[in-house]
N, C-alpha and C positions, 0 to 999 in steps of 0.2 A: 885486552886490558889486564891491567897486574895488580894485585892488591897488596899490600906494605903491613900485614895483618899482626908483624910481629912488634911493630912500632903504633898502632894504634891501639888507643888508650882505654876503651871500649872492651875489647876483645886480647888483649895479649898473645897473640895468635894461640888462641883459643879452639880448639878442633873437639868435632863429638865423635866417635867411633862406641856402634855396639859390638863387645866381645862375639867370638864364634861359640855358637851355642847357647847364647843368652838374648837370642831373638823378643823375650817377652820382654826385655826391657824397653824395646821401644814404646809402648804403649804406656808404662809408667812415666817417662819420658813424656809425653803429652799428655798427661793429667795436667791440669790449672793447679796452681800452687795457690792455695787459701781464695779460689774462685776471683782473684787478682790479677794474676800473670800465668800469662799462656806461653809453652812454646811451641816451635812452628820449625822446621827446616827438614832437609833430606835424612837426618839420620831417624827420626822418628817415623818416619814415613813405612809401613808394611809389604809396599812391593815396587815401590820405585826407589829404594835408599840409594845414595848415589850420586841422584840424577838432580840437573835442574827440576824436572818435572814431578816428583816429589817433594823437592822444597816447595813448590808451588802449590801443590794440594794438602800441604801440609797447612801453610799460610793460610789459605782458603779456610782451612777446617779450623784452626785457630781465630780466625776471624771473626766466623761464624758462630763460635761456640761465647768468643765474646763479647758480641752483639746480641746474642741473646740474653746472656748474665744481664748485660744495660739497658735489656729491654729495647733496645734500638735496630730497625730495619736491618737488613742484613745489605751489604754493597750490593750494587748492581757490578755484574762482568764486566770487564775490561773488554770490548768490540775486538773480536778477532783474537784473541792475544788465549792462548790454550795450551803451552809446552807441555804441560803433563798426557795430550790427548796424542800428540806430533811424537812423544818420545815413548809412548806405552806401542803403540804400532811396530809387532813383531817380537816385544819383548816377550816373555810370558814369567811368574812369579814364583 
C-alpha cells in the first residue's frame, strides 16, 4: 500500500523524528496536552521507535490513558492481533 501523505490535508506529510541524543524527548511527546489530546505512534514509543509494533503500544497506552481521563472501560483486545509482541522477538532495546 502507498500513502499520498504529502497531498493529504490532515497531515501535510507530516513526519516525527527524535534528534540523536535527545531520547527523553519522547516521553514529553506522550504527555496529554491539557488532559485532552493524546498522542500515540512509533516515534514516542521507548524501545520499539520505528516499528509498526510501537505505534501499536503506543496507541494502546494512549488509549488507555484516555479511557481512564473519561472514566470509561478500557477496550477489550483485538483477538489475535499483537504486532508489537511478533516484532519485539529477537530485538533487544
Amino acid at each position: 500500500a502507498v500513502t499520498d501523505w504529502l497531498r493529504d490535508p490532515w497531515c501535510l506529510s507530516a513526519w516525527s523524528v527524535v534528534p540523536p541524543g535527545r531520547v527523553a524527548i519522547r516521553s514529553a511527546m506522550a504527555r496529554p496536552v491539557g488532559e485532552r489530546i493524546w498522542f500515540a505512534g512509533e516515534a514516542v514509543s521507548q524501545s520499539l521507535w520505528g516499528t509498526v509494533g510501537g505505534a501499536w503500544e503506543e496507541g494502546e497506552r494512549a488509549a488507555l490513558e484516555a479511557c481512564a481521563r473519561l472514566d470509561q472501560p478500557a477496550p477489550a483486545p483485538i483477538s489475535g492481533m499483537d504486532p508489537s509482541g511478533i516484532l519485539r522477538q529477537g530485538r533487544t532495546a
